[in-house]
C-alpha positions as CSV (number, residue, x, y, z in Angstrom):
1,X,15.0,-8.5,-11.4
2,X,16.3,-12.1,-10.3
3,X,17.0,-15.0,-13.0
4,X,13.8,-16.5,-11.3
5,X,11.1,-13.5,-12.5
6,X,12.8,-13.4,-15.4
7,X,12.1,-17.0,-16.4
8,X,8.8,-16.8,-14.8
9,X,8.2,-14.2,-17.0
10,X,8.8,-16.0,-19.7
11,X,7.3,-19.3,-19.2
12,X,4.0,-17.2,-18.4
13,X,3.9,-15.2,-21.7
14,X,5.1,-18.8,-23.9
15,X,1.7,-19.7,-25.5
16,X,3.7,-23.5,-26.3
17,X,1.3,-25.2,-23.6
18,X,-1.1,-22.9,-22.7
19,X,-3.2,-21.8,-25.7
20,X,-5.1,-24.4,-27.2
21,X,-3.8,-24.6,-30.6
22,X,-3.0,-28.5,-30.1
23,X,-0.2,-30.6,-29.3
24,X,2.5,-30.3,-32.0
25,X,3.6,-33.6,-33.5
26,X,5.9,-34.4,-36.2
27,X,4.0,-35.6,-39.3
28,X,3.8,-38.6,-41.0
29,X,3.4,-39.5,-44.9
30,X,0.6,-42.2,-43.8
31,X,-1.9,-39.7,-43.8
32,X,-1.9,-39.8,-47.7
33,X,0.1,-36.7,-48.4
34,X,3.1,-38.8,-50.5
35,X,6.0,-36.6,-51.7
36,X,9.4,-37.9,-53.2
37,X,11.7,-38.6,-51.8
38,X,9.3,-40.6,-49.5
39,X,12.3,-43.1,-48.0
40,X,14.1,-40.5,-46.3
41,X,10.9,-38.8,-44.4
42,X,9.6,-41.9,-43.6
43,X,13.2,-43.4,-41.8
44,X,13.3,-39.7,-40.2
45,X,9.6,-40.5,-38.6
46,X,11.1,-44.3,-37.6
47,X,13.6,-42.7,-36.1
48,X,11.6,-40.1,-34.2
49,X,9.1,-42.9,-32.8
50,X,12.0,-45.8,-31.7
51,X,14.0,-44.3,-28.9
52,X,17.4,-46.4,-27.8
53,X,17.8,-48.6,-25.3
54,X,17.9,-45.6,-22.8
55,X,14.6,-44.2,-24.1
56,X,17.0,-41.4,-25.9
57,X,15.4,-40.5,-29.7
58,X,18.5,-39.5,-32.3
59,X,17.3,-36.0,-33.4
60,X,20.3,-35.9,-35.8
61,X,19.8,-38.6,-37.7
62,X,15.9,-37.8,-37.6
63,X,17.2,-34.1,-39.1
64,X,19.1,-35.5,-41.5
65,X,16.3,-37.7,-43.2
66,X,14.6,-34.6,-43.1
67,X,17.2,-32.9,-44.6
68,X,17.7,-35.5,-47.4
69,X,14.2,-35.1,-48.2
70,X,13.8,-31.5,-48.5
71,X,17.2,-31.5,-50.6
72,X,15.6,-34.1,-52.8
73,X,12.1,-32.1,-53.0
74,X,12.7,-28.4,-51.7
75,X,8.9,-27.8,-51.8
76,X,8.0,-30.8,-49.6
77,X,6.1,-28.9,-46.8
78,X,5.9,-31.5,-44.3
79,X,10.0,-32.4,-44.3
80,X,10.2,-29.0,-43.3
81,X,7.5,-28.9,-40.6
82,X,9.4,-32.3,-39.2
83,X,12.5,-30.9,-39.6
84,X,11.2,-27.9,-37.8
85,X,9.7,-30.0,-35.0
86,X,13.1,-31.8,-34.6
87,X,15.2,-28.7,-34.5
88,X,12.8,-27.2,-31.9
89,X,13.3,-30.2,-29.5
90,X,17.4,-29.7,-29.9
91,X,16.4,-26.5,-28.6
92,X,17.5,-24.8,-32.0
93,X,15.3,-22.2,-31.6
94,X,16.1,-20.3,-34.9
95,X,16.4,-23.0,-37.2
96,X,12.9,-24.9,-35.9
97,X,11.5,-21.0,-37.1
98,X,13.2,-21.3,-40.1
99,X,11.5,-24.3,-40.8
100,X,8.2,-23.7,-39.8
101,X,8.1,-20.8,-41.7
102,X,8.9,-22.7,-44.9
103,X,6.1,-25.2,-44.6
104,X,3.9,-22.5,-44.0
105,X,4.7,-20.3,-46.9
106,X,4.3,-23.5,-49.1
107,X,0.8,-25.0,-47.5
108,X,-0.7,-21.0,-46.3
109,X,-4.1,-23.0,-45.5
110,X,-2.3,-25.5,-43.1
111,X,-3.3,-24.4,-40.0
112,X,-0.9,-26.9,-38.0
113,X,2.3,-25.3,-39.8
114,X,1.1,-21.4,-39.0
115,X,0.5,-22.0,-35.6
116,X,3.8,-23.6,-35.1
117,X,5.7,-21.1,-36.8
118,X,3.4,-18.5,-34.6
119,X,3.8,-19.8,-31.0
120,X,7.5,-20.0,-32.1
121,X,8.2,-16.4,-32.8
122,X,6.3,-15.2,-30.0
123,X,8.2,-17.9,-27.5
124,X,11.4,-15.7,-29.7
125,X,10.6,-12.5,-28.8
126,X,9.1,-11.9,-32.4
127,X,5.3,-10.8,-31.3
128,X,5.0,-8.4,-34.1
129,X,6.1,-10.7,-36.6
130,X,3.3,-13.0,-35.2
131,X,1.2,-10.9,-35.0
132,X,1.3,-10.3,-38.7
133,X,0.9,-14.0,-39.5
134,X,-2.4,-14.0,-37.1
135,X,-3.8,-11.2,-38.4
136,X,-3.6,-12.6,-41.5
137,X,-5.6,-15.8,-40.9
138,X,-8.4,-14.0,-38.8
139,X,-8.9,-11.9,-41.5
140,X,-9.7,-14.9,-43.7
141,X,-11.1,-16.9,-40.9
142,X,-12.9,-14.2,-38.2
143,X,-14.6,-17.0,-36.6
144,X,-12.1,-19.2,-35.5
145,X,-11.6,-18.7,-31.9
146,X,-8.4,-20.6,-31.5
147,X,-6.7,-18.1,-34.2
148,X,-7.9,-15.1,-32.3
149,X,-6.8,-16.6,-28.8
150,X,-3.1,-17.3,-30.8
151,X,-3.7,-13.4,-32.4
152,X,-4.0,-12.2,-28.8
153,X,-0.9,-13.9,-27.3
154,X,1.1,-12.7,-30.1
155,X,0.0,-9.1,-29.2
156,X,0.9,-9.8,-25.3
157,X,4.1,-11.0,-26.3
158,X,4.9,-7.6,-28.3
159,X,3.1,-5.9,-25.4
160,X,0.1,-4.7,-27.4
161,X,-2.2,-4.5,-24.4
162,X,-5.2,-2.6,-25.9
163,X,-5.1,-4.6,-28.9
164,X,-5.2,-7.7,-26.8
165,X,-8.0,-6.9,-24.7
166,X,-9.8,-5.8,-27.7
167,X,-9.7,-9.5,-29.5
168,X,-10.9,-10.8,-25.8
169,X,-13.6,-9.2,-25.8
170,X,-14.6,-10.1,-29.4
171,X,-13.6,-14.0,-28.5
172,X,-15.8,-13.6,-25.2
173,X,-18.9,-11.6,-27.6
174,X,-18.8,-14.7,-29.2
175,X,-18.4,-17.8,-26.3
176,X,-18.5,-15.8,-23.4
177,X,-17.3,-19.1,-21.2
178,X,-13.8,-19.4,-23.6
179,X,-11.2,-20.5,-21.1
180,X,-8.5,-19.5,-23.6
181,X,-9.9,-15.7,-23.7
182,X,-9.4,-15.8,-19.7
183,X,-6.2,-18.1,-19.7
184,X,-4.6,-15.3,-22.2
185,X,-6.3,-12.4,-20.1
186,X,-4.6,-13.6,-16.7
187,X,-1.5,-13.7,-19.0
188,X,-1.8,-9.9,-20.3
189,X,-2.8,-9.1,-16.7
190,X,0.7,-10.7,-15.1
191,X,2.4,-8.7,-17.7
192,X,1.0,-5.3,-17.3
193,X,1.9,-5.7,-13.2
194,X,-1.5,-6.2,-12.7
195,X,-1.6,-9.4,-10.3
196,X,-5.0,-8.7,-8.8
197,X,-6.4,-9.1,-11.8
198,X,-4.5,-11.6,-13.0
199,X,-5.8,-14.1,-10.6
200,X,-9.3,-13.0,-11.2
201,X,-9.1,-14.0,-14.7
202,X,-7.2,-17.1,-14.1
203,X,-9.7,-18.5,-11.4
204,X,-12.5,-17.4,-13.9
205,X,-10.9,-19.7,-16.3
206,X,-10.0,-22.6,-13.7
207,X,-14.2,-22.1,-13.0
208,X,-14.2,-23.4,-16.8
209,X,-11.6,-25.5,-16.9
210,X,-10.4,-27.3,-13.9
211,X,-8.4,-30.0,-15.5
212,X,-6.1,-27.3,-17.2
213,X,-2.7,-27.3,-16.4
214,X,-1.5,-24.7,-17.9
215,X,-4.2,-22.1,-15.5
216,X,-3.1,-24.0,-12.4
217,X,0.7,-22.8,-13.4
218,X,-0.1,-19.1,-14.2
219,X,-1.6,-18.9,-10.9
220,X,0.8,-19.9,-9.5
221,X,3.3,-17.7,-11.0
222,X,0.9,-14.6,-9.8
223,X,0.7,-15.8,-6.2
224,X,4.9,-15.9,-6.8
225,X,5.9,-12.1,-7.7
226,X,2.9,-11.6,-4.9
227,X,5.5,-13.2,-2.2
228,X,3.2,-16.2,-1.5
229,X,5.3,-18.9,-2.6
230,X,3.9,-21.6,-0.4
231,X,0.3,-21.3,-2.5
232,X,2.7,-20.6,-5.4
233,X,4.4,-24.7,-4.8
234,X,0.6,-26.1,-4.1
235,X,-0.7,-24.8,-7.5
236,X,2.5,-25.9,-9.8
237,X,1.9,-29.2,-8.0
238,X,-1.8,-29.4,-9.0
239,X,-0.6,-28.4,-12.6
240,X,1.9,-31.1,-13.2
241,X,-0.3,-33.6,-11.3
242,X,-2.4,-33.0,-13.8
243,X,0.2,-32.8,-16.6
244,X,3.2,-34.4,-15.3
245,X,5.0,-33.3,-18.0
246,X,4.0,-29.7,-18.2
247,X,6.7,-27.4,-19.2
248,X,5.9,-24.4,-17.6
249,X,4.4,-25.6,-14.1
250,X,8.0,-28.6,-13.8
251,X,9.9,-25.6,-14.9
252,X,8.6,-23.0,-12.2
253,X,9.4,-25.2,-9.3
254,X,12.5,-26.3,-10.5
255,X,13.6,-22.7,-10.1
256,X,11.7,-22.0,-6.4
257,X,13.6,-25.5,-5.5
258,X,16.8,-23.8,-6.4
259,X,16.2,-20.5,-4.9
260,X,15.6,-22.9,-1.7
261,X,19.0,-25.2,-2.2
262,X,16.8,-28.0,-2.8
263,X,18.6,-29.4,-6.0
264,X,16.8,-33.0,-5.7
265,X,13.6,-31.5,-6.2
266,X,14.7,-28.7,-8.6
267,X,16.9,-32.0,-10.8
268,X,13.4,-33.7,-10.5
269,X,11.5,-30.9,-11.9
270,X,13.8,-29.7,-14.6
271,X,13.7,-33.5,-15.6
272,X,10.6,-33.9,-16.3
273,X,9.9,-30.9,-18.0
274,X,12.5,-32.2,-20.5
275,X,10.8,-35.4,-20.8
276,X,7.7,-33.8,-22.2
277,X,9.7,-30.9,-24.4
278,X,13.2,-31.9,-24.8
279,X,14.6,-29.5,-26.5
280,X,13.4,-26.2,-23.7
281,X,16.6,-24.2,-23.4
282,X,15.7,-23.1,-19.5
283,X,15.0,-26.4,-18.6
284,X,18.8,-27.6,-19.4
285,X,20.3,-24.3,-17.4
286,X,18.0,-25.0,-14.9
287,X,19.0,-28.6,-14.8
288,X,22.6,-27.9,-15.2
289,X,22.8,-25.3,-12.2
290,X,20.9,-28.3,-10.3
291,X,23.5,-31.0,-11.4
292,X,26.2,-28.4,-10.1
293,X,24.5,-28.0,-6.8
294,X,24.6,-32.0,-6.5
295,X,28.1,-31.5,-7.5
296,X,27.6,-33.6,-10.7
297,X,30.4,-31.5,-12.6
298,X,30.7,-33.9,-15.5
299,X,26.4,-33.9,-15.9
300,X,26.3,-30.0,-16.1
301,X,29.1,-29.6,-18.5
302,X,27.7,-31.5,-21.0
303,X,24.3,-30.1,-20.6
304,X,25.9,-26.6,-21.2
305,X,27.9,-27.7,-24.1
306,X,24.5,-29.0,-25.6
307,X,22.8,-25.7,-25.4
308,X,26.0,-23.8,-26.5
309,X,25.9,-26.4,-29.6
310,X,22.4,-25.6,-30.3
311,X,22.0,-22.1,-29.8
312,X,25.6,-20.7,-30.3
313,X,24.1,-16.6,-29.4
314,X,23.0,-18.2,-25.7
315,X,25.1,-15.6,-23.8
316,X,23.7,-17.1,-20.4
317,X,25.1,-20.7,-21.3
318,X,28.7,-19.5,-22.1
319,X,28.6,-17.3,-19.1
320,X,27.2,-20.5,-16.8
321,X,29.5,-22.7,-18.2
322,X,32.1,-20.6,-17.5
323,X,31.2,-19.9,-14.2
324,X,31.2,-24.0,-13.4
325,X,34.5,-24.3,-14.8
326,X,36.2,-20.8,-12.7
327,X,34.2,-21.4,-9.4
328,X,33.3,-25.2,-9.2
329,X,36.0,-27.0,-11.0
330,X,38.9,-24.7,-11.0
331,X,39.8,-25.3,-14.9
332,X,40.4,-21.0,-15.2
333,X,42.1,-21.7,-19.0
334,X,38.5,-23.9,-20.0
335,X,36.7,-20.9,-18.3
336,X,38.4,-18.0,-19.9
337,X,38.3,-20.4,-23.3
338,X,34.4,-20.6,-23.4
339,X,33.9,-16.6,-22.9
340,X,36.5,-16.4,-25.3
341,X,34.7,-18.5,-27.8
342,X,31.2,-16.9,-27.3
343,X,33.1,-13.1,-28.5
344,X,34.6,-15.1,-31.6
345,X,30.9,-16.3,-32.4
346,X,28.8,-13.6,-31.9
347,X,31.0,-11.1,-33.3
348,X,30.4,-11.0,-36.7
349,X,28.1,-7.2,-36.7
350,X,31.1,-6.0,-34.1
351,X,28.2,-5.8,-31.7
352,X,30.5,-6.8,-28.7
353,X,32.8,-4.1,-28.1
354,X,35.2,-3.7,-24.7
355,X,32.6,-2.3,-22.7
356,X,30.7,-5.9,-22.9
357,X,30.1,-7.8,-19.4
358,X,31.9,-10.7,-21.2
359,X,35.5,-8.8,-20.6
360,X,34.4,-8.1,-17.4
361,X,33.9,-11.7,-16.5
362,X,37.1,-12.6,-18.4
363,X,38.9,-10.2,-15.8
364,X,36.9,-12.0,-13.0
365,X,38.4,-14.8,-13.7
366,X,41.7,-14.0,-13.4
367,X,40.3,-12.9,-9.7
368,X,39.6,-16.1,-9.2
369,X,42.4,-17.9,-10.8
370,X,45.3,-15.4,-8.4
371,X,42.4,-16.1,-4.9
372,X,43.3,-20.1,-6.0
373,X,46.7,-19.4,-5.6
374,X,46.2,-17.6,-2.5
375,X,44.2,-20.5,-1.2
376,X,46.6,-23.3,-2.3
377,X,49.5,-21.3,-1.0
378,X,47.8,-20.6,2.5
379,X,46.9,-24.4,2.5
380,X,50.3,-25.7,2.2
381,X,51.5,-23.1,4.4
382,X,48.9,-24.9,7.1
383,X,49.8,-28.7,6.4
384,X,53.2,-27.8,6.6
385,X,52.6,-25.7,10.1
386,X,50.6,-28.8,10.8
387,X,53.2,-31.4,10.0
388,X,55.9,-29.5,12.1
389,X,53.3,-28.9,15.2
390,X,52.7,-33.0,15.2
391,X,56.5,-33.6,14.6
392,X,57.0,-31.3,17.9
393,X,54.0,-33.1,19.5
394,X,55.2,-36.7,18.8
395,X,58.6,-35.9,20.9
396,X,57.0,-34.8,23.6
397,X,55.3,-38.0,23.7
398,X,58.5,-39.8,23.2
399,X,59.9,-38.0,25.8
400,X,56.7,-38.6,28.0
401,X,57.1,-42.3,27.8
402,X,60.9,-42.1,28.7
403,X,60.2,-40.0,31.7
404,X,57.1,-41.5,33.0
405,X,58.7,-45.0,33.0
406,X,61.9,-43.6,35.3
407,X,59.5,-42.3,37.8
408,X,57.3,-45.5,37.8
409,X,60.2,-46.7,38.5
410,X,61.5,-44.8,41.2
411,X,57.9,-45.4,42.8
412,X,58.5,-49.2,42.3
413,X,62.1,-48.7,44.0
414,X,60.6,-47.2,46.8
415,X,57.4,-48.6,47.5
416,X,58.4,-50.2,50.9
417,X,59.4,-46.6,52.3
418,X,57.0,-45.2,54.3
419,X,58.2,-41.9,54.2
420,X,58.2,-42.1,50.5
421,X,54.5,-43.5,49.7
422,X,52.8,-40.9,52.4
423,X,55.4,-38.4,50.8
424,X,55.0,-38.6,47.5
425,X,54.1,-42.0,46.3
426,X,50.3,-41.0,45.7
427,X,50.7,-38.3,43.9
428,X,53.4,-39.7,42.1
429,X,51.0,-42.6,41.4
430,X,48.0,-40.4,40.0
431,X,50.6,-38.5,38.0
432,X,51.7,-41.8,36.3
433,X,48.2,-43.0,35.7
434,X,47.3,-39.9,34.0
435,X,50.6,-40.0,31.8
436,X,49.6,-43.6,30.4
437,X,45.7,-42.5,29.9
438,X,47.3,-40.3,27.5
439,X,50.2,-42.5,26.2
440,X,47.4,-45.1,25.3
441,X,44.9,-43.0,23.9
442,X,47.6,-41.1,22.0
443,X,46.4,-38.0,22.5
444,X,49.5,-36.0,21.3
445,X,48.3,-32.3,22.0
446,X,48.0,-33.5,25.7
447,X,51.4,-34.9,26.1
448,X,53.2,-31.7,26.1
449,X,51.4,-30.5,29.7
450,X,51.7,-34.1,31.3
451,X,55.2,-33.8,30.7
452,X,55.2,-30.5,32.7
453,X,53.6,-33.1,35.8
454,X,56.0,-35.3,35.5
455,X,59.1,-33.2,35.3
456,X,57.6,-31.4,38.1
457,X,56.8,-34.4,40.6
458,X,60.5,-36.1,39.8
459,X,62.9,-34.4,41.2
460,X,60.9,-34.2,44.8
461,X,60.6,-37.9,44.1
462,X,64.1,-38.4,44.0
463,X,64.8,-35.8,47.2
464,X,62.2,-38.0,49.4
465,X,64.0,-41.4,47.9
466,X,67.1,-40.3,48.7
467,X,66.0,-40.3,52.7
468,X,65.0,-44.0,52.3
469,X,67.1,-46.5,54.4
470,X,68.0,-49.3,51.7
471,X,65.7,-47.4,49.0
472,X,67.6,-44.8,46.8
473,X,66.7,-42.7,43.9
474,X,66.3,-44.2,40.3
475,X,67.9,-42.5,38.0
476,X,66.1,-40.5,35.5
477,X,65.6,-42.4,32.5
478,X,66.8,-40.9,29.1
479,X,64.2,-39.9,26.3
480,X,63.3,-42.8,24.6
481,X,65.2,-45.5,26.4
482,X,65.1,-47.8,29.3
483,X,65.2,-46.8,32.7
484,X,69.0,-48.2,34.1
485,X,68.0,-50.6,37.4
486,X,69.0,-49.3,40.5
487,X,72.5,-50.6,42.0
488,X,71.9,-53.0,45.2
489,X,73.3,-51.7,48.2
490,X,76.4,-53.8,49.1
491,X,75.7,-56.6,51.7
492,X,76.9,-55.9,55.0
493,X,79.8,-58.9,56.3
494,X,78.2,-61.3,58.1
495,X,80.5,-61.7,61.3
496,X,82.3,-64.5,62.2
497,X,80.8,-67.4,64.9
498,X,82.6,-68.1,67.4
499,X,83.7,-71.5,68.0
């Protein structure tokens, strides 16, 4: 299975945007709920709603307000569901659970904190432990529809299919047109293989609910794995233009635009899927491997060092990191370094012995770092064979120039000789005109078979000049200087008149 279906797979399972438990927000102490120390969760909420000048929101110093209230007042549930919220959208995954799960043991009755400690674990690969915390609230509340919808993805996500299908068709007993029951059924569908019925469920609930995203994108994800990617590309586009900033539908052709090289598009994408949840994980790689196709080096560093800051176990952001700095940059020590570092912090349980890929890819690199040399080595072997062939090609045009001049001027010498012009003088013409096309144009890789004309040519020249009465035979010039002038023949004596 390709990095594509695997993130596919993912996004399709994630109940964050498509079960209808509402949007998460942080909250905020003007709703009456006022807890000491009140200063440092309300400057975390100003911080959280006044971005920078760039439209950038300092998560840290939101956390730490947080922070500084729950250390002032450890049972403040709604510090830790903000802190939560915050530590979610730095994409630390674990910690955001952490604190979920504290504000929902302190408020049990707050639906808002379950649910947001729920869709967490199952987005973590934690069904049954969401499960449990479901259960729990249907069995207090069996009516409420949106539990049992957030009861049934938890079950998909640990893969209990009967169990599932089994709270569907108690939601649908009771509102037989739920578009959750059908949106989650489409889900379960996809992930039992089942794309046939997949669709049918997720068209049922695009019947209900045409203006949902989030049905739009798992469609599209089924009409994917089915090999029809161009209806695949038409439904993720209806999704986000419904929801521009959909997670799930930006992220999904993000990664067909990189399966197809177009990095624009997929940089686009994974963009604006950040924009509406800043802190998802796969949209960074995603964005990062499009940054590296656009050859922004610099860009996808830092968006792996992010991720590698906030989730220090991501084994595929160490080994993508590495992989920019061993194929892409060339830095070998920087890529051998970050592998290095992921075995010293995931360690600790010994869980990383020598058969892991990492020392696999640590030898890789080596490969890679000995097929540079190679490269560098066979590239200065070629500019130096390079250099030597345009030293040798430069002489020849030296020595072009030299000889081409003597025999324009033999031809100048002898241009009143009839036997001379219908001899040779043409020829010996078209010869020189050729020579100078190439002098002028400097076409060096030409010169050396010109040459061959003209040392050819010359020496019949000079035989034919030589039969010329008062024309004789310039000398041939030397390479690189002037041509010597022919000697006048010495004047006859005039005689003497008589007187």
């Amino acid at each position: 299975m390709n990095i594509r279906h695997i993130m596919l797979l993912a996004s399709l399972a994630s109940p964050a945007l498509l079960v209808g438990c509402g949007e998460k927000k942080p909250a905020s102490s003007a709703d009456g709920e006022v807890l000491s120390p009140k200063r440092a969760f309300d400057n975390g909420v100003v911080i959280l709603n006044t971005p920078d000048k760039e439209g950038k929101i300092d998560y840290a110093g939101a956390y730490a307000s947080f922070q500084t209230a729950i250390q002032g007042r450890p049972d403040f549930a709604r510090a830790h569901f903000n802190a939560g919220w915050v530590a979610e959208a730095q994409g630390k995954l674990a910690k955001a659970a952490e604190h979920y799960g504290k504000a929902s043991q302190l408020k049990p009755d707050n639906k808002n904190f379950l649910f947001a400690h729920g869709d967490l674990l199952s987005r973590s690969g934690k069904g049954d432990q969401a499960v449990a915390l479901y259960r729990a609230y249907v069995e207090k509340a069996p009516e409420d529809l949106e539990a049992r919808n957030a009861l049934m993805e938890a079950l998909t996500a640990g893969d209990y299919y009967d169990d599932a299908i089994s709270e569907a068709k108690t939601i649908l007993m009771s509102d037989a047109k739920n578009v959750g029951a059908y949106r989650n059924l489409s889900r379960l569908y996809f992930s039992k293989g089942e794309y046939k019925m997949s669709q049918l469920c997720a068209e049922k609930a695009k019947e209900l609910a045409a203006g949902d995203a989030g049905i739009y994108n798992n469609i599209g994800v089924t009409y994917l794995v089915m090999d029809n990617e161009a209806s695949a590309i038409g439904e993720f586009k209806t999704a986000i233009q419904l929801d521009p900033d959909n997670l799930e539908a930006n992220l999904n052709l993000g990664l067909v635009a990189l399966n197809s090289g177009d990095y624009e598009l997929a940089k686009s994408s994974f963009e604006a899927a950040l924009s509406g949840t800043p802190g998802s994980v796969e949209s960074k790689l995603g964005l990062a491997v499009a940054q590296r196709g656009l050859k922004d080096y610099g860009d996808a560093e830092r968006l792996y060092d992010e991720v590698i800051d906030a989730d220090p176990g991501n084994q595929k952001a160490y080994f993508n990191a590495s992989d920019l700095q061993a194929k892409y940059t060339k830095n070998f020590k920087r890529a051998e370094k970050i592998l290095q570092d992921y075995v010293n912090k995931n360690n600790g349980d010994g869980s990383i012995g020598p058969d892991h890929i990492v020392f696999a890819k640590i030898s890789k690199i080596k490969e890679y770092q000995e097929l540079e040399r190679q490269r560098i080595e066979a590239e200065k072997r070629r500019e130096a064979e390079e250099k030597a062939r345009l030293e040798r090609a430069k002489k020849l045009m030296d020595d072009l120039k030299a000889r081409v001049k003597g025999l324009q001027g033999l031809v100048d010498t002898n241009s009143g000789c009839e036997d001379f012009m219908m001899g040779i003088g043409d020829e010996a013409g078209m010869v020189i005109e050729q020579a100078n096309m190439v002098i002028e144009a400097e076409e060096y890789d030409m010169a050396g078979d010109v040459l061959t004309f003209v040392e050819q040519i010359q020496p019949m020249a000079e035989e034919i000049a030589a039969t010329c009465g008062g024309g004789g035979a310039a000398p041939p010039a030397e390479a690189g200087g002037e041509a010597p002038p022919a000697e006048a023949a010495p004047a006859e004596a005039a005689p003497a008149e008589g007187g």
